[in-house]
C-alpha positions as CSV (number, residue, x, y, z in Angstrom):
1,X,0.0,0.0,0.0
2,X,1.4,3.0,-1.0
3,X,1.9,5.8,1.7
4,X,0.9,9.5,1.2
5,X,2.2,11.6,-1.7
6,X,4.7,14.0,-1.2
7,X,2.6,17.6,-1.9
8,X,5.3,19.3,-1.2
9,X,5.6,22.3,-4.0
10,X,3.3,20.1,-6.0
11,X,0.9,23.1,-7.3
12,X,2.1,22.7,-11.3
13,X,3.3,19.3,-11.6
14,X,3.6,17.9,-15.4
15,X,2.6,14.4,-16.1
16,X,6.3,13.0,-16.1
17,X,6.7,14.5,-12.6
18,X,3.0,12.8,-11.4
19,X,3.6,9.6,-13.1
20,X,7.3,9.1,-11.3
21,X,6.0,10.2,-7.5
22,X,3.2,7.9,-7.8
23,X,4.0,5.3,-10.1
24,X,1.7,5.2,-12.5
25,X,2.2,5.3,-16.2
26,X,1.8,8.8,-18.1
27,X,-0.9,6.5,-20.8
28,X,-2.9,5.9,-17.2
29,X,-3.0,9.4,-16.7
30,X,-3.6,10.2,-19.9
31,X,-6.7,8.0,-19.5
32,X,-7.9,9.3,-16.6
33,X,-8.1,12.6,-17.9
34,X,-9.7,11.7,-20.6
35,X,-12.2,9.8,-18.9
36,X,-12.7,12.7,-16.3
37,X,-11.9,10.5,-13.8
38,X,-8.9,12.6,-12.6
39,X,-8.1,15.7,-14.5
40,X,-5.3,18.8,-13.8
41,X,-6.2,21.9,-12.7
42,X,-4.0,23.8,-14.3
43,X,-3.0,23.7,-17.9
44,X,-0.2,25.8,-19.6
45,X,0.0,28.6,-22.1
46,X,1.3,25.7,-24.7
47,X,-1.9,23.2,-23.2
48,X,0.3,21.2,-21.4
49,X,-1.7,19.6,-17.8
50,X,-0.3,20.5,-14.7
51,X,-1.4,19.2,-11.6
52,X,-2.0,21.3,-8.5
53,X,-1.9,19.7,-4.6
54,X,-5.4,18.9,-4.7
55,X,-5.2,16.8,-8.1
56,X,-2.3,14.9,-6.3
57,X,-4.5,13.9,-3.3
58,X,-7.3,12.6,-5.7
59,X,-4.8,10.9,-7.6
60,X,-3.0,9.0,-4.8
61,X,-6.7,7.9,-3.4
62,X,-7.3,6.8,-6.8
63,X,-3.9,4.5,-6.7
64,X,-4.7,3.5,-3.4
65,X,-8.2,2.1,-4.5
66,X,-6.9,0.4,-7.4
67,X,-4.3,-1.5,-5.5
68,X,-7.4,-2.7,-3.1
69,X,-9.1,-3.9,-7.0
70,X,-12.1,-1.5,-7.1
71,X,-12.7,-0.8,-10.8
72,X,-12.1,2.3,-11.9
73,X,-16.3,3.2,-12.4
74,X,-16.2,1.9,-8.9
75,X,-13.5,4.5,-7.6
76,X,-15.6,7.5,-9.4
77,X,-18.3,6.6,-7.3
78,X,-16.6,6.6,-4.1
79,X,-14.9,9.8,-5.1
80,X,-17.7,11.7,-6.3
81,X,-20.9,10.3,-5.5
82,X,-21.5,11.8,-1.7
83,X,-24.3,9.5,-1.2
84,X,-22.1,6.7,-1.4
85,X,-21.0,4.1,1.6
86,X,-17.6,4.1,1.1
87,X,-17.0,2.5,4.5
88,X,-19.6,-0.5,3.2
89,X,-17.9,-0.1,-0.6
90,X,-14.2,-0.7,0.7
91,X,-15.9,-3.5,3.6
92,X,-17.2,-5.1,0.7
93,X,-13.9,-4.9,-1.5
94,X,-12.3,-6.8,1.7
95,X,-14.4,-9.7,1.7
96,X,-13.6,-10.2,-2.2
97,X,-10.3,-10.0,-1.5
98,X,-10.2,-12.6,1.4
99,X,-11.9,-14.6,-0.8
100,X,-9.7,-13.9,-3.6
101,X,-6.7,-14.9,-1.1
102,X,-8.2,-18.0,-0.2
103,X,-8.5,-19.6,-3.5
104,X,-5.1,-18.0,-4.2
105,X,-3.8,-20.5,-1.4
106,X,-5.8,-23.3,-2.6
107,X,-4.3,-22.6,-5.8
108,X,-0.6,-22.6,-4.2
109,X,-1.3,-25.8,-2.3
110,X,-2.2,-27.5,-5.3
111,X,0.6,-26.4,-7.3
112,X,2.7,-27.7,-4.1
113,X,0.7,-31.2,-4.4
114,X,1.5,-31.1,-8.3
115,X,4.8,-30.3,-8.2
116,X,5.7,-33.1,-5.2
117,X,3.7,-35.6,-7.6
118,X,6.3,-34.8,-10.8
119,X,8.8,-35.4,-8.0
120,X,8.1,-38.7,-6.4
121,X,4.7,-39.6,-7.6
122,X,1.9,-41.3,-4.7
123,X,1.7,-38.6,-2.6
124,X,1.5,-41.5,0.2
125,X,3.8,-42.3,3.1
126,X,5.9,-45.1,2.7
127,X,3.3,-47.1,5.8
128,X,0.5,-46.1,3.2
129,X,2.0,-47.3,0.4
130,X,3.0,-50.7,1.9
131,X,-0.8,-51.0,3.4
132,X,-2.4,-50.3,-0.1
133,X,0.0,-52.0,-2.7
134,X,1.2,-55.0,-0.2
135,X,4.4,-55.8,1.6
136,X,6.1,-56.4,-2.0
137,X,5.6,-52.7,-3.3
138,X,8.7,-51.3,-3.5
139,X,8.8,-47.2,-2.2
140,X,11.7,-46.4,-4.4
141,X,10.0,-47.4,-7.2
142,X,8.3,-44.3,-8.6
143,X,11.5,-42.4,-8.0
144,X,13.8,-45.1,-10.3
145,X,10.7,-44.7,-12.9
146,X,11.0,-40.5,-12.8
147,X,14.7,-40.9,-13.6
148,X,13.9,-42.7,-16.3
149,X,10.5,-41.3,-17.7
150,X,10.1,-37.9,-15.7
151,X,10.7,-36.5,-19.6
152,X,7.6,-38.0,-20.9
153,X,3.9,-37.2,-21.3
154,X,2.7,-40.2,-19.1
155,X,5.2,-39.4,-16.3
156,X,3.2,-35.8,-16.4
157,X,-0.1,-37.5,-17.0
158,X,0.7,-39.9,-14.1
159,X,1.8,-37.0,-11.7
160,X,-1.1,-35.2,-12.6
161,X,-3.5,-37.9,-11.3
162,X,-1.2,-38.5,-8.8
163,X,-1.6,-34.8,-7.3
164,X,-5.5,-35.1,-7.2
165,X,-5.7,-38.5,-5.7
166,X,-6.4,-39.6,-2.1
167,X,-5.5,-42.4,0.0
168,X,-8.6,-44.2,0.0
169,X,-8.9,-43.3,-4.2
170,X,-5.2,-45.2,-4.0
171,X,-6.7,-47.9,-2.3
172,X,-9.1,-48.3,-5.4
173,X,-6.5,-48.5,-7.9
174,X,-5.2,-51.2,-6.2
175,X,-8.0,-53.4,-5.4
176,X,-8.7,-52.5,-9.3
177,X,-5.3,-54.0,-10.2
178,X,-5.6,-56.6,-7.8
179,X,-8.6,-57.8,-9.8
180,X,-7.7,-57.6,-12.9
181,X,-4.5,-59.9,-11.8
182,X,-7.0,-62.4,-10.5
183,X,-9.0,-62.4,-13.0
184,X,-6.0,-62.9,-15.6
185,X,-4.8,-66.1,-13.6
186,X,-8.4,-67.6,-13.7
187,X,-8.5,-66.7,-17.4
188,X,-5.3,-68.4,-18.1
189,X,-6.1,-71.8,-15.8
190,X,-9.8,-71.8,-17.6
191,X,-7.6,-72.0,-20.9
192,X,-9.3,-68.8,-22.4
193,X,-7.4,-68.3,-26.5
194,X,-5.7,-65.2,-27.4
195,X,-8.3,-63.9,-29.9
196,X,-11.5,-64.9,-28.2
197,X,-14.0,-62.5,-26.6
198,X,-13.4,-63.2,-23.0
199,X,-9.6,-62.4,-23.9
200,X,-9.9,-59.3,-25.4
201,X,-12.2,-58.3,-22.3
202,X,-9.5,-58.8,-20.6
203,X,-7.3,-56.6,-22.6
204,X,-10.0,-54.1,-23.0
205,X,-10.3,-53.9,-18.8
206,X,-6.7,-54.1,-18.7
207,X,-6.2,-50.5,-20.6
208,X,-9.0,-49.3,-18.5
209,X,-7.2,-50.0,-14.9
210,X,-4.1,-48.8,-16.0
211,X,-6.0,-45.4,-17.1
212,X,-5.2,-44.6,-13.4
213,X,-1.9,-44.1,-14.3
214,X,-2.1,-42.8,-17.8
215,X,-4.4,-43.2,-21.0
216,X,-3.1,-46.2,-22.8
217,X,-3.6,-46.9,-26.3
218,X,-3.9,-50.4,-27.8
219,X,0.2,-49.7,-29.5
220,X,1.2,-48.5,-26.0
221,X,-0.1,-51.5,-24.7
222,X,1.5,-54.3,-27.4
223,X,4.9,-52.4,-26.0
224,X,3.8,-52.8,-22.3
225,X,3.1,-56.6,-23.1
226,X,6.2,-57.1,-24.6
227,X,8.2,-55.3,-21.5
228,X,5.9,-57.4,-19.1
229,X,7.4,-60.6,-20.4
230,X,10.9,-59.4,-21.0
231,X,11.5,-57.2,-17.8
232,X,12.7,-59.7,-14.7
233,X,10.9,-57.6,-12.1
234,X,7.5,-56.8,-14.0
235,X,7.9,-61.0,-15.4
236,X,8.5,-62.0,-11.7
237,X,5.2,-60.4,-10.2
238,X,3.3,-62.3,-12.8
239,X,4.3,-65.7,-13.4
240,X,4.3,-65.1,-9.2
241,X,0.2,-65.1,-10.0
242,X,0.5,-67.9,-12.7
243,X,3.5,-69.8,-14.0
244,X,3.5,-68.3,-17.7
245,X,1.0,-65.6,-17.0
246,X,3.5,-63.2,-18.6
247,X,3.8,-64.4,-21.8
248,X,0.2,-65.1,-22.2
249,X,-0.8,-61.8,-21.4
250,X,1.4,-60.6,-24.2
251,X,0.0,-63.3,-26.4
252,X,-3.8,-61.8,-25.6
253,X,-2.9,-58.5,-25.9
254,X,-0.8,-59.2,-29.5
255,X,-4.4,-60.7,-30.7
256,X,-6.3,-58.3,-30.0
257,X,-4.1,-55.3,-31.3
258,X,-4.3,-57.9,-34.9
259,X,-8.3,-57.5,-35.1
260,X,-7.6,-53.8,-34.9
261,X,-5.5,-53.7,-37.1
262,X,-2.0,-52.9,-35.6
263,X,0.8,-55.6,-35.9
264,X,2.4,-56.0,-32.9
265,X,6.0,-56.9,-34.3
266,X,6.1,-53.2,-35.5
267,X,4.0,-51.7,-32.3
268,X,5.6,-48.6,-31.1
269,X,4.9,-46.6,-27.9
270,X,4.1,-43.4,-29.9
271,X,2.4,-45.0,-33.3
272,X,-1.0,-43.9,-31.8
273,X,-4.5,-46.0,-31.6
């Protein structure tokens, strides 16, 4: 909040002296005059606006209203209008600001939230994390996969649904996932084809669980498949549910990428569909 002008010898200011002691721009004072909002007293032989002590005053309460975000219509009313609260006008101004303030914070808070998400992803402690994904969940995990995609649009998509997502939402992603990796064992032991319809229901709820993470396409999906059944950790946590459950996943999710069209042998995380 600015303090009170100096009014000091002010009677016959120019606009370059006004626009440095109160920091506005000459264009703003320009405007105001124009608009009759503010005008000089005083004008010289050659037409050019001086300002006297008075014009000051009304210009620093004009500045002063501004900064507190009254329009300038409003600030012509105060000024002028002698009928006019102005206690209840500037009460009223308060609460907007408060409430402008507290969505402000909100705001900052979530930045915080998103920001700590592109970081380290789960906003969980590492006792939540072990109580939602299970004892085998490994903490570090989302910080070795940040190193490694942080570039990416998934690791942003991911951090973004990250940042939004609560404990107990958490919880549902992994009972989701835990489903899903039942019902992909019992699927396998019933000796359900690559290619059939129960199989590509599988794959079809498959891309929709891991939308929690990031939207998958069917292409991004042939290259998941592939990793599942190459990478030791990702094979491990599978053929843990079902001897061979690795491979036939990427054999059910090969099929169905064939009936729509995509050939898995050329599959590419960015080709799209």
């Amino acid at each position: 909040m600015r303090g009170m002008p100096d009014t000091t010898d002010a009677d016959g200011l120019t606009v370059g002296q006004v626009s440095a002691r109160l920091g506005v721009t000459v264009r703003a004072l320009h405007h105001w005059d124009e608009t009759g909002l503010a005008r000089p007293s005083l004008r010289t032989a050659a037409g050019y606006r001086l300002y006297t002590t008075g014009d000051l005053e009304r210009l620093h309460r004009i500045v002063v209203y501004r900064e507190l975000g009254l329009g300038l219509d409003r600030i012509r009313t105060v000024l002028d209008d002698t009928t006019t609260d102005v206690l209840g006008a500037l009460r009223a101004q308060r609460t907007q600001v408060a409430e402008r303030i507290d969505r402000l914070q909100q705001l900052g808070a979530g930045l915080d939230r998103m920001i700590e998400a592109h970081e380290r992803g789960p906003l969980l402690t590492r006792d939540q994390q072990a109580a939602i994904f299970g004892p085998g969940w490994d903490p570090d995990g989302p910080a070795r996969a940040r190193r490694r995609y942080g570039d990416t649009t998934q690791w942003r998509q991911y951090a973004e649904r990250s940042a939004a997502r609560s404990p107990e939402e958490w919880q549902a992603v992994a009972d989701d996932i835990a489903g899903l990796d039942r019902a992909l064992g019992e699927a396998m032991d019933a000796g359900v084809a690559p290619g059939s319809p129960e199989a590509n229901r599988l794959v079809e709820r498959h891309r929709e669980v891991f939308a929690a993470y990031f939207p998958l396409t069917r292409q991004m999906q042939v290259c998941l498949g592939r990793m599942y059944e190459a990478d030791p950790g990702f094979a491990a946590h599978y053929d843990g549910i079902r001897v061979g459950l690795a491979t036939w996943f990427r054999r059910i999710v090969d099929a169905d990428a064939r009936a729509h069209g995509i050939d898995p042998d050329t599959a590419t995380w960015d080709g799209g569909r």
